[in-house]
RODRENTI-588386 format. One record per residue (C-alpha): residue in three letters; x, y, z. Coordinates in steps of 0.1 Angstrom, whole numbers, plus 5000, padded with zeros to 4 digits. Layout:
{'ALA',{X,Y,Z}}
...
This chain:
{'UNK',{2799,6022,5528}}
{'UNK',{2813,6052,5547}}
{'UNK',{2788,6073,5558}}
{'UNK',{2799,6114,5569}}
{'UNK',{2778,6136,5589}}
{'UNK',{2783,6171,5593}}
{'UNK',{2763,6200,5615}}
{'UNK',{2739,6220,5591}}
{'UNK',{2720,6251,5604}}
{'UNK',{2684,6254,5595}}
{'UNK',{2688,6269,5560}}
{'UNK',{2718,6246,5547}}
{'UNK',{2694,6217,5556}}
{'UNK',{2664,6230,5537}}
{'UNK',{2687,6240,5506}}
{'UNK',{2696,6202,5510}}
{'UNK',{2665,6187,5511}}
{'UNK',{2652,6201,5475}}
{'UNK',{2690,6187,5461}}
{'UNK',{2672,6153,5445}}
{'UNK',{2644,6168,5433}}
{'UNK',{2669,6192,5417}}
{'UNK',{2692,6167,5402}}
{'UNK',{2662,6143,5388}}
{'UNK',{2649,6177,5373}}
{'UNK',{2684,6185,5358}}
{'UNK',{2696,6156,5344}}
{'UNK',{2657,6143,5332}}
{'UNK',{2654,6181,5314}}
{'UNK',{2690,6177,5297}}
{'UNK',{2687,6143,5286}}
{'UNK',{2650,6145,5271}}
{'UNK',{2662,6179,5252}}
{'UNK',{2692,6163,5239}}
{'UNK',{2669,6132,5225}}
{'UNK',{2643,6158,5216}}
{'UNK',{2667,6181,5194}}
{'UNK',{2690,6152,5178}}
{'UNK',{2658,6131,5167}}
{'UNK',{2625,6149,5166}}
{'UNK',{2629,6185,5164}}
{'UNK',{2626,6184,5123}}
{'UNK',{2604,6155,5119}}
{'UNK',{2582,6156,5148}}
{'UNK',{2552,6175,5131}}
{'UNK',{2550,6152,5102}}
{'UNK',{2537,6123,5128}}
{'UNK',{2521,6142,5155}}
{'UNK',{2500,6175,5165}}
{'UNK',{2518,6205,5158}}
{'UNK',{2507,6218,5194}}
{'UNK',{2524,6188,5213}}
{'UNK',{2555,6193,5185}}
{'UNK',{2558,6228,5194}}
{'UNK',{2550,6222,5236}}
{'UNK',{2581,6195,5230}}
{'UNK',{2604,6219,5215}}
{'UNK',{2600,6242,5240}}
{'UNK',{2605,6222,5271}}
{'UNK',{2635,6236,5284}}
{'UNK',{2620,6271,5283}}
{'UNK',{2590,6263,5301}}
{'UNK',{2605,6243,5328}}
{'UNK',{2626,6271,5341}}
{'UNK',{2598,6294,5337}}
{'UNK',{2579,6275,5364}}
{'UNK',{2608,6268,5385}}
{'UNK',{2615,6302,5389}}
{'UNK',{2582,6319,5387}}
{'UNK',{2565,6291,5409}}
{'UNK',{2594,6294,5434}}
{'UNK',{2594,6328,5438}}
{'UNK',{2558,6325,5447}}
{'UNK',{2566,6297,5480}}
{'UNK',{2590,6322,5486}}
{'UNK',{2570,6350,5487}}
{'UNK',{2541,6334,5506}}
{'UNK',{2557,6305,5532}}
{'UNK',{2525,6297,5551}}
{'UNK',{2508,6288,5514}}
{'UNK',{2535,6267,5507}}
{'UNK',{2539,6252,5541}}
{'UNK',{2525,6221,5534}}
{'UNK',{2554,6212,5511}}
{'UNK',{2582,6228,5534}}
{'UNK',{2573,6213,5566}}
{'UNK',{2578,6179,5549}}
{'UNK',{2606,6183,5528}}
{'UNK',{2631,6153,5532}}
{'UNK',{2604,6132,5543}}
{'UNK',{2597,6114,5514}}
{'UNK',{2613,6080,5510}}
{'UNK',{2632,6079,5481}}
{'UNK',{2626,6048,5463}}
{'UNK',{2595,6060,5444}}
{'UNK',{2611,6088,5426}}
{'UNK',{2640,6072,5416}}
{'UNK',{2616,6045,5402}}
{'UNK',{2597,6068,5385}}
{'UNK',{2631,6084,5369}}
{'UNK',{2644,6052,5360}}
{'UNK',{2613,6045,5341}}
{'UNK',{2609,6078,5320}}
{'UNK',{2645,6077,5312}}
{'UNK',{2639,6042,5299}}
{'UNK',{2612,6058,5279}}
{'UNK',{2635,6082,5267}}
{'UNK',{2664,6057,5252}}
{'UNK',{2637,6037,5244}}
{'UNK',{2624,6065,5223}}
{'UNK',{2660,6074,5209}}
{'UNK',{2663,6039,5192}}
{'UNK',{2628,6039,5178}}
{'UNK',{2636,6065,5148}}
{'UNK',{2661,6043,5135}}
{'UNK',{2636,6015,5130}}
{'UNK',{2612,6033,5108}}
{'UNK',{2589,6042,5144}}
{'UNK',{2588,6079,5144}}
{'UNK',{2552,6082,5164}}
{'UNK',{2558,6057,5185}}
{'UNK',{2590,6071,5192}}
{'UNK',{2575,6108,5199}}
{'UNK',{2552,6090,5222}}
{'UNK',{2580,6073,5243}}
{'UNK',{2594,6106,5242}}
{'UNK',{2566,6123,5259}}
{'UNK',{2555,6096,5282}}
{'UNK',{2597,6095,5293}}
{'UNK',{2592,6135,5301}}
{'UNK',{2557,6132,5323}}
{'UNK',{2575,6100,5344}}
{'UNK',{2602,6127,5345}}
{'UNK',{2585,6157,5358}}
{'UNK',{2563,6133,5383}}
{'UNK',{2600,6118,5400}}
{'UNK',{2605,6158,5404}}
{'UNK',{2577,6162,5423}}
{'UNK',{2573,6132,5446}}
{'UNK',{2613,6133,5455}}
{'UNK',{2602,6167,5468}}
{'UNK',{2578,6162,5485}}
{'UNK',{2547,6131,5488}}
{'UNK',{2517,6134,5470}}
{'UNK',{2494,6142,5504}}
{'UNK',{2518,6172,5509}}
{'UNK',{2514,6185,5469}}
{'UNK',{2477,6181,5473}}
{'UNK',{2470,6199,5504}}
{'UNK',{2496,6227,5490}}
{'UNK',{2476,6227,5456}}
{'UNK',{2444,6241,5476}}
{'UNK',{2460,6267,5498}}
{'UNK',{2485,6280,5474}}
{'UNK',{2457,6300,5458}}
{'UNK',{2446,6320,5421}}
{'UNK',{2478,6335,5420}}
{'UNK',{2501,6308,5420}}
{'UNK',{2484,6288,5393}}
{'UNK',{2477,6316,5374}}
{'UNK',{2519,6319,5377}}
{'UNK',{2527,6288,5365}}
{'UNK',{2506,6284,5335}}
{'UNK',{2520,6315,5326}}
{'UNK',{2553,6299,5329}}
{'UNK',{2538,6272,5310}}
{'UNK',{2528,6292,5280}}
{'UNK',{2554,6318,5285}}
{'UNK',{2567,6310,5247}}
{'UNK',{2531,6312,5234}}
{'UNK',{2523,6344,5258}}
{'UNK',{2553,6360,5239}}
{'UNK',{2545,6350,5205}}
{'UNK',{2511,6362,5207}}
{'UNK',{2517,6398,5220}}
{'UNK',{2544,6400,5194}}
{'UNK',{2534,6422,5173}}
{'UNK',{2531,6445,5196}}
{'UNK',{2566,6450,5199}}
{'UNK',{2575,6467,5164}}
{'UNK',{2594,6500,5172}}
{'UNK',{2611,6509,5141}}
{'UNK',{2637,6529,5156}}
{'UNK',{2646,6501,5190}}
{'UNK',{2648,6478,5157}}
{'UNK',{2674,6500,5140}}
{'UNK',{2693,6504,5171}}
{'UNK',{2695,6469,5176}}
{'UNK',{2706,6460,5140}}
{'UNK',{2731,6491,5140}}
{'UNK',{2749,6475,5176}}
{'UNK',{2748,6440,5160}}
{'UNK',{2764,6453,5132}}
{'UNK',{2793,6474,5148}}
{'UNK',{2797,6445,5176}}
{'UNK',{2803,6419,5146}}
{'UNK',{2830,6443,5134}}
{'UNK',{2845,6447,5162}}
{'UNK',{2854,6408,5167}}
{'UNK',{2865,6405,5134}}
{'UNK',{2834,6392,5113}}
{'UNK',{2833,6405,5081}}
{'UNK',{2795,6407,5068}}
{'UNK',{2774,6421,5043}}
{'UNK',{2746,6446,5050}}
{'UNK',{2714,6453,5038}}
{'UNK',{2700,6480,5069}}
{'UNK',{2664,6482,5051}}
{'UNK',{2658,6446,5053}}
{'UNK',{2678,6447,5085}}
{'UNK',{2703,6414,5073}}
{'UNK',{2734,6404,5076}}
{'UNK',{2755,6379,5053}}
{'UNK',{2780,6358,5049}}
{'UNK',{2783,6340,5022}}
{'UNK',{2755,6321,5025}}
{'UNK',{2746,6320,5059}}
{'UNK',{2726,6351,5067}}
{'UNK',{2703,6368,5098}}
{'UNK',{2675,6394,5103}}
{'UNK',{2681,6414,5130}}
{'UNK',{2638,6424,5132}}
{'UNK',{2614,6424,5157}}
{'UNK',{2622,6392,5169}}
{'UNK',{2656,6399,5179}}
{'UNK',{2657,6431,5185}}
{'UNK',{2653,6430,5223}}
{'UNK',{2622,6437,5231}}
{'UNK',{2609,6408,5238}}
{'UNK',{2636,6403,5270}}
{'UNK',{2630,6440,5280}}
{'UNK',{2591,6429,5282}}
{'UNK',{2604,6398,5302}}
{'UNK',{2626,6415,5325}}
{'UNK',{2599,6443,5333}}
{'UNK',{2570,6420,5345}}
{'UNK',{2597,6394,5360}}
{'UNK',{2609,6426,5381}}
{'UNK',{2570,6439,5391}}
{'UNK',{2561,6402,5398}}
{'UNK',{2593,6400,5420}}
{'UNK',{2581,6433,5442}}
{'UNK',{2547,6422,5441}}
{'UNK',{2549,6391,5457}}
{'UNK',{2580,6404,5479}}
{'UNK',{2566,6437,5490}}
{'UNK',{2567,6435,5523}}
{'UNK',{2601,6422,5523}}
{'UNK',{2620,6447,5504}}
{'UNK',{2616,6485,5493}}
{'UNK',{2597,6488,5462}}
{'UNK',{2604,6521,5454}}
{'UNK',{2641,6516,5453}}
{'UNK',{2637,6484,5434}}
{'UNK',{2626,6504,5408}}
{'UNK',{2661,6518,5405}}
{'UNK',{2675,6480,5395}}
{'UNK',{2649,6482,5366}}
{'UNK',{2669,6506,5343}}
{'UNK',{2700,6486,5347}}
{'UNK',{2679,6451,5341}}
{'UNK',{2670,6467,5311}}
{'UNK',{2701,6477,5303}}
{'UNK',{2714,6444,5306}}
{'UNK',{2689,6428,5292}}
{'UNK',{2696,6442,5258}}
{'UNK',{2733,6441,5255}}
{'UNK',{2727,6404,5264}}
{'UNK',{2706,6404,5233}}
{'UNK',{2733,6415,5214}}
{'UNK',{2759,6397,5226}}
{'UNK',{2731,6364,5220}}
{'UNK',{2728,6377,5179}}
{'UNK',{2771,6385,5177}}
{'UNK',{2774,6345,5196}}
{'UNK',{2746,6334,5170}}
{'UNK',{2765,6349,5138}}
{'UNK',{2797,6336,5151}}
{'UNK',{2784,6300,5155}}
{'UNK',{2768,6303,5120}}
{'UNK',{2804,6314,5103}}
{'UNK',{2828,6296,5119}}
{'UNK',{2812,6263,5131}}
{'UNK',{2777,6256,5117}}
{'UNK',{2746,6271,5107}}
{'UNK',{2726,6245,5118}}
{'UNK',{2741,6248,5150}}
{'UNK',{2733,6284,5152}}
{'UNK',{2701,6282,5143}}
{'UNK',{2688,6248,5153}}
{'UNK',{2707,6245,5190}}
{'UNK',{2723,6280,5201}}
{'UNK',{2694,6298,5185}}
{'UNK',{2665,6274,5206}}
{'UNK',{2682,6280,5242}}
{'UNK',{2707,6309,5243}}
{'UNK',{2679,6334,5251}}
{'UNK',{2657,6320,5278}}
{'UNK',{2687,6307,5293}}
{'UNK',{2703,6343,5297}}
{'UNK',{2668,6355,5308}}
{'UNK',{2672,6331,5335}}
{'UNK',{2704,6338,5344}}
{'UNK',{2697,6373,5344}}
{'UNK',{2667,6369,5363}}
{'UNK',{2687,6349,5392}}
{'UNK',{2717,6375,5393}}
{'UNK',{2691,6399,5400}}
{'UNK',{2675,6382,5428}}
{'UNK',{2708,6374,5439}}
{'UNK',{2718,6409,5439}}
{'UNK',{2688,6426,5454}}
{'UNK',{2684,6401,5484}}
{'UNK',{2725,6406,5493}}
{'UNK',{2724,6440,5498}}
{'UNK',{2708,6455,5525}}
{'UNK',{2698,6488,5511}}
{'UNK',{2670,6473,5497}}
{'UNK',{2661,6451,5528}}
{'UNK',{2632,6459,5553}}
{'UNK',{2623,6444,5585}}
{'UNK',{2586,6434,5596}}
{'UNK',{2584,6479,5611}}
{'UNK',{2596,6483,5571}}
{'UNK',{2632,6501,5584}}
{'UNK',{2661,6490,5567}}
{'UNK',{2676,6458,5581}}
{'UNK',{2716,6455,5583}}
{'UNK',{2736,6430,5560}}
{'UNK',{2735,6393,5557}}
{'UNK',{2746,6366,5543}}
{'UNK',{2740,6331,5530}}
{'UNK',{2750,6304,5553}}
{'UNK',{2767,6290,5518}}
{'UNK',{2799,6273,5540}}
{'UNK',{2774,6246,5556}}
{'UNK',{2755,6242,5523}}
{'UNK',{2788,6232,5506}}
{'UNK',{2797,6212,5537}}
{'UNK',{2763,6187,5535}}
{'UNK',{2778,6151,5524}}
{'UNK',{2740,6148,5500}}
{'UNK',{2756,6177,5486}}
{'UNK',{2791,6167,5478}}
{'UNK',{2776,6136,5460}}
{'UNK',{2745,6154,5447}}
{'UNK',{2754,6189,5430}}
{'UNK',{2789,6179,5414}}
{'UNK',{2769,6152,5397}}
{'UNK',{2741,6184,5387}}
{'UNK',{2764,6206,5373}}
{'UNK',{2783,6177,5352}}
{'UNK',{2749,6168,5336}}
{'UNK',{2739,6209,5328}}
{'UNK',{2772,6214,5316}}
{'UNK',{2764,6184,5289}}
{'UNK',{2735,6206,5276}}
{'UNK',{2750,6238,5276}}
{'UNK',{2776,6221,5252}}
{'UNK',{2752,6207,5233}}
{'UNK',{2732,6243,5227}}
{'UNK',{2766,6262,5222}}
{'UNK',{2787,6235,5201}}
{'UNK',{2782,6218,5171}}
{'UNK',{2807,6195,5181}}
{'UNK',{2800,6193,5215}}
{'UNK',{2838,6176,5229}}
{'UNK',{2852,6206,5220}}
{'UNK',{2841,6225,5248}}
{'UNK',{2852,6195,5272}}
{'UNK',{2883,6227,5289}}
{'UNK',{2853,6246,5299}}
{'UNK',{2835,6219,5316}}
{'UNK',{2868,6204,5334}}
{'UNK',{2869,6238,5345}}
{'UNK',{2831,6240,5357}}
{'UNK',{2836,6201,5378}}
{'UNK',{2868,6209,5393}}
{'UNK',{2852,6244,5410}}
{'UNK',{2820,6223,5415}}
{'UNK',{2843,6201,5437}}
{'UNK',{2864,6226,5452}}
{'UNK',{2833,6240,5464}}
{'UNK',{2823,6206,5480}}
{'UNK',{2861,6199,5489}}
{'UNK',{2851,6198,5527}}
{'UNK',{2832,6164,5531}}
{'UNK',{2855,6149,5502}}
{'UNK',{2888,6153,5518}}
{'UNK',{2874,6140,5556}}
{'UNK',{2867,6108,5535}}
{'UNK',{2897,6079,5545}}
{'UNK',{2909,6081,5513}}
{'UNK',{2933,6049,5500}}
{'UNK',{2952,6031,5474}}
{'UNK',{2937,6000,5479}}
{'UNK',{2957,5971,5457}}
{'UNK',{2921,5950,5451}}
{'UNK',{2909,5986,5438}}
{'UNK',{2932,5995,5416}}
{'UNK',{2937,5960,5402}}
{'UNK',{2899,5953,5395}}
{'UNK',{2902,5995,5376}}
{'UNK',{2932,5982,5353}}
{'UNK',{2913,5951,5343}}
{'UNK',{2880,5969,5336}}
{'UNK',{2905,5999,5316}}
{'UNK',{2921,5966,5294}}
{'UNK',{2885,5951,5290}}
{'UNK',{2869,5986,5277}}
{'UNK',{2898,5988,5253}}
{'UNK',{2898,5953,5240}}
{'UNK',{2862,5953,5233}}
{'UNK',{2864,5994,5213}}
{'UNK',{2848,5988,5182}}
{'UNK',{2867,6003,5152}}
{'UNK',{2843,6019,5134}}
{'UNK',{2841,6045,5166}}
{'UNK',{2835,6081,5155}}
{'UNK',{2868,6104,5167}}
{'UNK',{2861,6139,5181}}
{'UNK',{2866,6168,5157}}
{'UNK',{2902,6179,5174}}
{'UNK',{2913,6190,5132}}
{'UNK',{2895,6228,5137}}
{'UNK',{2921,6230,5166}}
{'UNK',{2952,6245,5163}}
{'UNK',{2985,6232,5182}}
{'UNK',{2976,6254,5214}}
{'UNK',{2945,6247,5215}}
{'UNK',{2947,6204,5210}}
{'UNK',{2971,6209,5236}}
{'UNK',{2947,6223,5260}}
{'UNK',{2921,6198,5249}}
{'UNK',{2945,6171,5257}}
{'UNK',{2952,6181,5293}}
{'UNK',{2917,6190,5305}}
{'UNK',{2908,6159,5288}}
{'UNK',{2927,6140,5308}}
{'UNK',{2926,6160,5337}}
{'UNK',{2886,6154,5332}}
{'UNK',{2887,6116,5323}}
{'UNK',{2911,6104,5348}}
{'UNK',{2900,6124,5382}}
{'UNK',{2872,6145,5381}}
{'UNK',{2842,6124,5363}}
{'UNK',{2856,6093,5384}}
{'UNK',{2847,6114,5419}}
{'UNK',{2816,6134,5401}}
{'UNK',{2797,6100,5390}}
{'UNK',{2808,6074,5417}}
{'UNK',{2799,6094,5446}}
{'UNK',{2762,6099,5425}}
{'UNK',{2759,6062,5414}}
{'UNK',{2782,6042,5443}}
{'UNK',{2779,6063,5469}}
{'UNK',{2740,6086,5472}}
{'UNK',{2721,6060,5456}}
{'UNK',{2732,6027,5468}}
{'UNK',{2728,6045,5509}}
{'UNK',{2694,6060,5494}}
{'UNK',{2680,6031,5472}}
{'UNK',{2695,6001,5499}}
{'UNK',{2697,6015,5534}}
{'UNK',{2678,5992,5558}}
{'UNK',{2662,5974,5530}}
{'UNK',{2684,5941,5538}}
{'UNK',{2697,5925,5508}}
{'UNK',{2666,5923,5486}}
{'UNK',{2672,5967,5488}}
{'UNK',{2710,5959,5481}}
{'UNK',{2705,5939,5451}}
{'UNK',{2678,5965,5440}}
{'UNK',{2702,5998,5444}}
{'UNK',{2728,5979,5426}}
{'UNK',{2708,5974,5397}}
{'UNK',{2691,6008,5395}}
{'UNK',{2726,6030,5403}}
{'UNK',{2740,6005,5375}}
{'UNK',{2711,6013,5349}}
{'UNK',{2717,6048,5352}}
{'UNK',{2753,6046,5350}}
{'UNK',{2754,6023,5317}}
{'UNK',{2725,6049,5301}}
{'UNK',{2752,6079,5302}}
{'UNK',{2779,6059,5282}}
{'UNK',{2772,6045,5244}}
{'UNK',{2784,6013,5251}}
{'UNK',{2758,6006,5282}}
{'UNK',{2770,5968,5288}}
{'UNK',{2805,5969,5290}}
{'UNK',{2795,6004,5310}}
{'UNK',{2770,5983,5334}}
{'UNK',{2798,5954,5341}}
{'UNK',{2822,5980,5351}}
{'UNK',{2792,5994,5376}}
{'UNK',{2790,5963,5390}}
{'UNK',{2822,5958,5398}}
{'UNK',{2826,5994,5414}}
{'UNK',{2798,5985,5435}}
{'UNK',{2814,5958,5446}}
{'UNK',{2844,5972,5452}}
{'UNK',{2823,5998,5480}}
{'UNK',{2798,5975,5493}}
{'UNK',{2818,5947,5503}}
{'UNK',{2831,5942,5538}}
{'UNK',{2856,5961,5550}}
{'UNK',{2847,5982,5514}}
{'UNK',{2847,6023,5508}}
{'UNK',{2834,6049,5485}}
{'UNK',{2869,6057,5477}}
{'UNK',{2877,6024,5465}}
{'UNK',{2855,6025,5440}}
{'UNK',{2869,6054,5429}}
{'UNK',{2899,6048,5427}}
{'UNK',{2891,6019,5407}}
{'UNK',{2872,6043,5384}}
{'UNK',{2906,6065,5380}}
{'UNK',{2924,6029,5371}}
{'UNK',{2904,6024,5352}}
{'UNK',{2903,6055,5329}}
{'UNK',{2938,6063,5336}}
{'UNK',{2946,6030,5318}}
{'UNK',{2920,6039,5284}}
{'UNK',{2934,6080,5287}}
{'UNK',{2972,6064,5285}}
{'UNK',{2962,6045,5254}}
{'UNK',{2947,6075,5238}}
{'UNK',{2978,6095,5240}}
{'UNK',{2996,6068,5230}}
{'UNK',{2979,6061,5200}}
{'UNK',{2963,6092,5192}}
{'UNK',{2928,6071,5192}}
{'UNK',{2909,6102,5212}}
{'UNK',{2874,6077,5204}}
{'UNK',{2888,6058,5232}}
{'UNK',{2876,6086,5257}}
């Protein structure tokens, strides 16, 4: 397989290092929350401990808590975290991807269980699937020796840090009722109710109870919504965040960003409850409630809480040097990041997996929002466009032929009781726009996105220097994964194989098998058109 290398400077090549770790993380956490919502969120304390039901339901939460408040601490204190950093891309990779492979087994294994009666077992799979998951995030980061010795010298404060971000949903349940301020409450309702007018919802009111209606979907815009919860959360984020970087930036004109977080904070609140009501109107209350509802506001707290450490550590004026005078402007060495081939094959693949769960949370039928994420994967791979066009791209005959036989094969074998996406809510602009990023999606971008993950990164990872026991090992592995992402996982794993193939053999690229990929699905995307049949993609 072609292999690209490319000059890194120190910081692109410690970005790089945590990118498998970060995919294993991303795509484990998306696809046990998917399983978790479709099959156990409702049924999951009639068969096990409400605890563990209510830990599960809240796993999405909890991970980024810890990401972020456990990162912020490494990066706060280096020489505590030294142990890990100073081994980072050390660790071989075959172990975590083993231990991956086995809790997402776990995971479908758990999805099928339901079906046959096994609801307990099935929660238990589910579980067991997450802890393989969360132990292939830590030993692709770094090996166990490292995460030992940097367990002892991280110190109180970092533990103490991430079981908060552990029991950052119970932390905030239980100081609750604290937060009752009549008049933030009214405030909150009277925006909600103005901003619902304003996009064209027409609702009922009932400002003493604080609810909206219609029909008979309905909200309270109380204490649990009305903000104060995030404006807590932003304000001990942002004292952490100075704490532990104090003598790295100026505190005291931190404190300036805090209004403005706070600020924010609580018009994305509002926006969150209009989204919400919108959801439960036009598309589905269950939706609302049930997915939008679960994630929508610890994942704006989290992207709020990045774009303000993006923010602060890009300008200057909040900068000090190690004499604590004001430093001059810098930037992130972002070109050479992008520029890393692990990169091109690892965060395309990332962002195509997040993008799965964000339609999941936001869409009750979640192909509808397949324009958006063309739209994410094509500036996802414009951002990696670098390493992808130095590869010797070809039309290779073998290639395409072996793509139009596996398209033919995948059609032949579509069973007929297939379940269509819901296009009917979509007016003629709209289908029209489905149409081409679906395409556009189908027939170029997921063919780069998945074979330079599955054919490319894991078959150099899982086989280099391993001789042909390794080979035969890879293939199997990077040909599991693949067939686990589509519904119909044998006909998906044959076409693996052969894309393997088609790069491993002599004489044999990374391209090929992509282009056989686009062949492939340029041959079932035709067929849709033709037919209207959009089950076929």
């Amino acid at each position: 397989m072609t292999m690209l290398s490319l000059p890194l400077d120190a910081r692109a090549l410690r970005l790089r290092r945590f990118a498998l770790a970060a995919l294993i993380a991303a795509v484990g956490l998306t696809f046990a929350s998917l399983v978790f919502d479709a099959l156990f969120r409702e049924d999951c304390a009639t068969v096990a401990s409400w605890k563990y039901c209510k830990f599960s339901a809240h796993l999405t939460e909890r991970a980024l808590a810890v990401l972020l408040f456990g990162g912020l601490y490494a990066a706060a204190r280096p020489r505590r975290a030294a142990p890990l950093t100073a081994v980072l891309g050390t660790a071989t990779a075959m172990p975590a991807l083993l231990l991956a492979a086995g809790g997402a087994t776990l995971i479908a294994f758990a999805a099928l269980l339901p079906s046959l009666g096994h609801l307990l077992l099935a929660v238990t799979a589910w579980g067991a699937g997450v802890a393989f998951l969360a132990a292939a995030t830590l030993r692709a980061t770094a090996p166990w020796s490292a995460w030992s010795m940097a367990g002892r010298r991280m110190g109180l404060a970092f533990w103490i840090l991430v079981l908060a971000g552990f029991a950052l949903p119970e932390i905030a349940d239980t100081l609750f009722p604290l937060w009752h301020i009549a008049a933030f409450t009214r405030l909150s309702f009277d925006a909600v109710t103005f901003a619902t007018g304003a996009v064209g919802l027409e609702l009922l009111s009932y400002p003493e109870e604080y609810v909206l209606q219609h029909g008979n979907f309905a909200i309270k815009v109380g204490q649990s919504c009305s903000g104060v919860e995030g404006l807590a959360l932003i304000t001990a984020f942002l004292g952490g965040y100075a704490m532990l970087f104090r003598h790295e930036i100026r505190v005291a004109r931190l404190a300036l960003v805090l209004p403005i977080a706070l600020a924010l904070s609580w018009v994305l609140n509002i926006l969150r409850i209009v989204m919400l009501i919108w959801i439960g109107v036009h598309i589905s209350p269950t939706l609302a409630v049930e997915g939008f509802h679960s994630h929508a506001g610890w994942l704006m707290f989290s992207a709020l809480a990045l774009a303000l450490i993006t923010t602060i550590h890009g300008i200057a004026w909040f900068q000090k040097d190690a004499g604590g005078r004001t430093v001059h402007a810098r930037g992130p060495a972002l070109a050479p990041f992008f520029d890393d081939w692990n990169v091109a094959r690892l965060l395309p693949f990332a962002v195509f997996m997040l993008s799965a769960l964000v339609a999941s949370t936001f869409w009750q039928a979640p192909e509808l929002a397949y324009p958006l994420r063309a739209m994410v994967m094509l500036a996802v791979l414009w951002l990696v466009r670098r390493p992808l066009l130095a590869l010797a791209w070809r039309l290779d005959p073998l290639a395409l032929g072996a793509g139009a036989t596996i398209g033919t094969a995948w059609l032949a074998s579509h069973p007929a009781d297939a379940a269509a996406p819901a296009l009917a809510v979509l007016g003629p602009a709209a289908l029209a726009i489905w149409i081409a990023t679906r395409m556009i999606g189908t027939t170029l971008l997921v063919p780069v996105i998945e074979e330079l993950f599955f054919r490319s990164y894991l078959l150099d990872r899982l086989g280099a220097g391993r001789g042909m026991q390794g080979a035969l090992l890879a293939v199997a592995i990077s040909t599991a994964g693949f067939a686990v992402l589509h519904d119909r996982w044998l006909a998906a794993a044959l076409a693996g194989l052969v894309f393997a193939w088609l790069a491993m053999r002599p004489g044999g690229r990374i391209t090929d098998a992509v282009v056989a990929h686009m062949s492939a699905n340029g041959i079932i995307a035709v067929w849709a058109i033709t037919t209207g049949d959009w089950s076929m993609i």
